[in-house]
N, C-alpha and C positions, 0 to 999 in steps of 0.2 A: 383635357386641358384647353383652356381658349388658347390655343395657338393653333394656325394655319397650317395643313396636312405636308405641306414642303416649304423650305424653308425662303424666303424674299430672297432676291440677287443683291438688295441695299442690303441687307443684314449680313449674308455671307460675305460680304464684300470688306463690312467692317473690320478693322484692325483687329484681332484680339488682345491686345495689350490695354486697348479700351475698357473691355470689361475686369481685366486682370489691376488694372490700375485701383478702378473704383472699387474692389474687393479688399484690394490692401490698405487702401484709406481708410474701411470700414475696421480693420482689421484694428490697425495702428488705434483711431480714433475710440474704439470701443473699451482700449483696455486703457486710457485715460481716465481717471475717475470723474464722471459727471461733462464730459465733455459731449454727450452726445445729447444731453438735458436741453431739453424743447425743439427738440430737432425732429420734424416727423420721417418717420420710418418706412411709410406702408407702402411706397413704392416699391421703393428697395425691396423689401418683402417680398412685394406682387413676382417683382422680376427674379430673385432668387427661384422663389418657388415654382415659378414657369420655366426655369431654362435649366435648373441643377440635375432634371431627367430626362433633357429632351437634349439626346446628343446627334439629333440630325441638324440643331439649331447651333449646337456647340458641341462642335465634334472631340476635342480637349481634356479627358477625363478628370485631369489633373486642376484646370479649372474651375469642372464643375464642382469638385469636391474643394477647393477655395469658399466656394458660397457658403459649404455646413462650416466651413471654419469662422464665417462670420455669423451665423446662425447660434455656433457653439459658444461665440463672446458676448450672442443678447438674452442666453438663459436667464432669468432672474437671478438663480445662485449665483451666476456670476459675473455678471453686469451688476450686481448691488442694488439694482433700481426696479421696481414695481412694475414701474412704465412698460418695460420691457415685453411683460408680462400678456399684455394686450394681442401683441404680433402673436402671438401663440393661443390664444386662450379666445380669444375675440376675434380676430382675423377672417375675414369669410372662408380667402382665398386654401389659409393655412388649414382651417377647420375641412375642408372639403380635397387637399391634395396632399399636406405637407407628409402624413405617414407614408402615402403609399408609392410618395417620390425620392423618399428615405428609404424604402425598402428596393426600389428598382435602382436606384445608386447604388446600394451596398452590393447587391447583385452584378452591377455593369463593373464594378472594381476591378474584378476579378481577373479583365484582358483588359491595358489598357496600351498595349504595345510596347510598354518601356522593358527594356532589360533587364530594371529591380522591379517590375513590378509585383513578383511576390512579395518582396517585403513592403511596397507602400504603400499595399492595399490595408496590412495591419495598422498602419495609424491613422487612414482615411476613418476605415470603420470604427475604430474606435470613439473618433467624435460624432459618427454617425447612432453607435450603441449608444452615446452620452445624451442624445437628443433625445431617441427612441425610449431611453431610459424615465427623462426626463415625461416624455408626451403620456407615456401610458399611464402616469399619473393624472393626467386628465382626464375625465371620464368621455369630454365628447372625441378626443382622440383617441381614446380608448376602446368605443363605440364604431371611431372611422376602422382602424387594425382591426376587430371582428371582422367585420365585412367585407373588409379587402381580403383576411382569411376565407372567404366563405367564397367570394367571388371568383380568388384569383386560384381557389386549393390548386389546382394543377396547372398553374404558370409561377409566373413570377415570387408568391409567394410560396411553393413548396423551394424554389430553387435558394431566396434566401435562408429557408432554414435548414436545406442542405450545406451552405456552404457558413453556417452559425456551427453545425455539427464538425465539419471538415476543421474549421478555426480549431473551437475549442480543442480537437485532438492532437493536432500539432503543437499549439501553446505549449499544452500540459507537457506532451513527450520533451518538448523542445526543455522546459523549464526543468523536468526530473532527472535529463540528463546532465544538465549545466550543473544542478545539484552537488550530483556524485562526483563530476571535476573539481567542483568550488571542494568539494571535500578532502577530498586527494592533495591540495593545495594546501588549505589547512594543517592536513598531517603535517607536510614535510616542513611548513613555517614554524608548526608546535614544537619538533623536532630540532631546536636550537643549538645543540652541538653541530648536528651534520650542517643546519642551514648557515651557520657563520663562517660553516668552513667553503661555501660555495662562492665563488668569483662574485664581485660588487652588480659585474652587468648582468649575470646569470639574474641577481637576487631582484634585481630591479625590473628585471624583465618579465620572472614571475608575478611578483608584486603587480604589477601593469594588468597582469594575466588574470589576478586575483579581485583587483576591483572590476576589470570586464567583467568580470562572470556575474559578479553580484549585481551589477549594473543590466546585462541582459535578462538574470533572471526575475529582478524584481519587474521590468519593464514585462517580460513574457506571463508571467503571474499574473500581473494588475490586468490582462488583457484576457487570458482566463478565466479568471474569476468572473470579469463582465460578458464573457459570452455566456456562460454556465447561467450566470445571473438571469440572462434573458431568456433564456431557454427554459429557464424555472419559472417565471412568471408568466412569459407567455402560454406555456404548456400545460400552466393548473387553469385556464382559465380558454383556453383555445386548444382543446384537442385532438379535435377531426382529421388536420393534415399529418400529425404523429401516425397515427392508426390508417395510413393508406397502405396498400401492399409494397409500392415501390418503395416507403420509410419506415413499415415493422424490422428490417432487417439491418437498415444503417443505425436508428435506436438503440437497437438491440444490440447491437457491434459496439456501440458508442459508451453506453452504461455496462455494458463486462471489459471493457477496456478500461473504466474509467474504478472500476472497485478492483483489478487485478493490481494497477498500478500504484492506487491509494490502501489497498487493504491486504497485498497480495505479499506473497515472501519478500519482497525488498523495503518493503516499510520502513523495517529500521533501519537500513541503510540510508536511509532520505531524511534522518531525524538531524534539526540543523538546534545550533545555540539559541537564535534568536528570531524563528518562520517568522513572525511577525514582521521584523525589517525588511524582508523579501515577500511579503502580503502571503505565505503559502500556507496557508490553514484547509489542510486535507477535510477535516472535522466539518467547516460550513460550506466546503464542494459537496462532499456527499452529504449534507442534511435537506441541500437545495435537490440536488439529484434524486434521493432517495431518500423520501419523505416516510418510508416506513421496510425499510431492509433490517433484515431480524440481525445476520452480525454485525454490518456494518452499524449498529444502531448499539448492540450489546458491547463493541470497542468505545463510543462517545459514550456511553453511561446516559441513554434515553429511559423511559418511563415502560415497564412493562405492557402497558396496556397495547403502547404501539407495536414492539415487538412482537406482540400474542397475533393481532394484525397482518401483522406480515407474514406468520407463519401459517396463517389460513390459508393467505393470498397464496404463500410456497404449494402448500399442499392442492389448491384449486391447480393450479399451475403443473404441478408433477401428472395430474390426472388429464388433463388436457394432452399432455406431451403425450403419456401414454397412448391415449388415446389414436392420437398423430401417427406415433410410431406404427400402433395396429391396423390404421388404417394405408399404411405404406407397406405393408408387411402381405394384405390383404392380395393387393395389384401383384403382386408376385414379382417376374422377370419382366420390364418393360419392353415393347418396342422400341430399338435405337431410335424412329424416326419422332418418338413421343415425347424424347428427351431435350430441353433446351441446350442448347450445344454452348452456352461460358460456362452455366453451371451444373448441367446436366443432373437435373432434376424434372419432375415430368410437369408439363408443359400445362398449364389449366387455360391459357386465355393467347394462345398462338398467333403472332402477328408476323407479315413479311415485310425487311426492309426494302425500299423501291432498289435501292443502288445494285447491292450485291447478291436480292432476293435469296437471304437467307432467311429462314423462318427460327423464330427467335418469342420466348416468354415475354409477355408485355412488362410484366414490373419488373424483370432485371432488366429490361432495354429501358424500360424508364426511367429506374433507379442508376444506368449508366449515362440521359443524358441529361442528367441533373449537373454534372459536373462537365461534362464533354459532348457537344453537340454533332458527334461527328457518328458515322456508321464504325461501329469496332473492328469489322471485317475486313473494310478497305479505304476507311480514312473521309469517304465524304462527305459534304450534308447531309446530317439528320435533323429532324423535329417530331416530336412525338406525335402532328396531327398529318405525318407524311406516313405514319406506320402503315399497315394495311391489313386488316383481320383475315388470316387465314381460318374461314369460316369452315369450311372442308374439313380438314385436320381436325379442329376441336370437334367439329361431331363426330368425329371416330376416334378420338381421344376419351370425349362422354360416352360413348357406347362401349370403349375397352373396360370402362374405370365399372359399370354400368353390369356387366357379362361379370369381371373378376369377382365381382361383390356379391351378385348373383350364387355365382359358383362357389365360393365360400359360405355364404349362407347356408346352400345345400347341402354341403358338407357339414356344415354344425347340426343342421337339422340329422340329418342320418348318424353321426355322431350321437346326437342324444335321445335317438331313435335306439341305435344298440345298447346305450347304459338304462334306456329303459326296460328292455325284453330282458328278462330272466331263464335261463333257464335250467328247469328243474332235473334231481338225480333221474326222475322214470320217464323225462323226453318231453314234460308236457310244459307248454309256453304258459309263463304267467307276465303279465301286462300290468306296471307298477302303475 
């Protein structure tokens, strides 16, 4: 970014209500129709896109995430005007930063020291996905996201699409829950004898209780849908940071969580009057999810061909696992000290943290500080380029794994050394 490695003492010294002013104006002004017509923009621009990532310039998370909300009112969709169109499309500044300061915001959301910050990070991102949404339809922004995927695979951008995966899970549970109340709710209002006979304030209180729920849930839904959405588009077309070890296993969590819930024994408990008024269409979740799942495909009533597809894919799949299993079956009884100690599984790629030099698997320590930056053992900074390769341990981890396989080997071989020796009624060896 052109901006200066620490921040001026004129700039920190400035009010922030300064910059919060001019946002609001931008705000107000933008959803007038045509009042922002001949008015140039590409300052404003310059400066959004220079400071909405750089929170050593502005420290204010809440802030920064004001600028996407003026960004979100000069979409074309919804500015109405063409013009608009340029800041995005033609922009040098935009063409060359605006994705990957979009992606380190959604990122920074996460802590921003407020008390609600859990819930306000959901409607920052959201006009954040609404942008992102937007940009990847451009091809040169389209173009910038490759590379900042390719750049950034183990910084910034594995972390937002770890906390893209974390969203979506919560939404959905959040929404399938609200479901089952909103439904419970329904009964008893259906239930017209017993409900007239309930006290005025009981009924009004439910009532109350009744449009929250549908009010959360369509608001949690519309927020699902778009994370899932992004996840789908981005994922058929960017798939290297999926397929690392520290994200084969939150995937993989992510998509059996997501058909257990949507396809699993409470289905029809979740079947509502009218999903549409609440956006919950199980059906275009998993079509985006799982582009070619043999049941979940054979419940939408897809085309055989995919289905036939997918049960290749099952069957490659079942043989690989085997495969796994046999070669875990192989190593025998591990040594304790070979086993990572959260998951206690044997150790391929051994690293020590500095603080509480515990020696610890790299991608569940990586896959742990995707969300928490802290040592799991005693709480204090980590960073995955402070790890420290226990190089010792893995070569005698290689030489155990190395000797097991050896030795089983040899036993297969003597094994089909005695199914091949026959021998005969009168003593004499015959050699198959």
């Amino acid at each position: 970014m052109p901006l200066p490695p620490t921040c001026p003492m004129e700039f920190a010294t400035m009010p922030e209500h300064f910059v919060e002013d001019a946002m609001e104006l931008l705000i107000f002004a933008s959803r007038i129709p045509k009042a922002l017509d001949g008015v140039v923009l590409d300052e404003f621009m310059n400066f959004i896109i220079m400071f909405m990532a750089s929170p050593e310039f502005i420290k204010n998370p809440y802030l920064r995430a004001k600028m996407v909300e003026v960004l979100n009112c000069w979409m074309p969709r919804r500015s109405g005007s063409s013009a608009t169109a340029t800041l995005f499309e033609g922009h040098q500044l935009s063409l060359e930063y605006l994705v990957r300061n979009l992606l380190k915001l959604y990122v920074d959301i996460e802590f921003t020291g407020s008390h609600t910050q859990f819930y306000d990070k959901f409607n920052i991102r959201h006009n954040i996905a609404e942008l992102l949404e937007y940009l990847w339809q451009v091809p040169s922004h389209r173009n910038a996201w490759r590379q900042i995927a390719k750049e950034e695979e183990k910084g910034v951008y594995l972390n937002f699409l770890n906390f893209l995966i974390n969203d979506s899970i919560y939404l959905l549970d959040e929404s399938l829950k609200k479901i089952l109340e909103l439904k419970e709710l329904e009964a008893e209002m259906s239930n017209t004898v017993e409900w007239e006979q309930r006290p005025v304030q009981e009924r009004q209180e439910r009532t109350r209780l009744f449009h929250s729920q549908e009010n959360i849930i369509r608001i949690d839904m519309k927020l699902a849908n778009e994370d899932v959405s992004m996840l789908a588009f981005t994922s058929e077309q960017i798939t290297a940071p999926f397929l690392l070890p520290e994200m084969v296993e939150r995937v993989a969590s992510m998509l059996n969580y997501f058909l257990l819930q949507l396809v699993g024994p409470q289905r029809k408990s979740l079947s509502l009057k009218d999903p549409e008024k609440y956006e919950f269409r199980p059906k275009h979740l998993l079509k985006q999810l799982f582009s070619a799942a043999a049941d979940v495909l054979h419940r939408i009533g897809e085309d055989g061909r995919i289905i036939q597809e997918f049960i290749q894919l099952g069957a490659k799949a079942k043989v690989a696992a085997s495969e796994a299993m046999d070669a875990e079956a192989t190593l025998g009884e591990i040594p304790e000290e070979f086993l990572d100690p959260i998951q206690y599984t044997l150790m391929k790629d051994p690293v020590i943290l500095p603080s509480s030099r515990t020696t610890v698997d790299r991608p569940v320590i990586q896959r742990h500080l995707l969300s928490d930056s802290t040592d799991p053992f005693n709480r204090s900074h980590l960073t995955a380029d402070m790890l420290i390769p226990n190089v010792e341990l893995k070569a005698r981890i290689e030489e155990f794994v190395r000797s097991q396989e050896m030795k089983k080997h040899g036993e297969g071989l003597s094994l089909q050394s005695n199914k091949d020796t026959i021998q005969t009624t009168n003593g004499e060896m015959l050699i198959d």
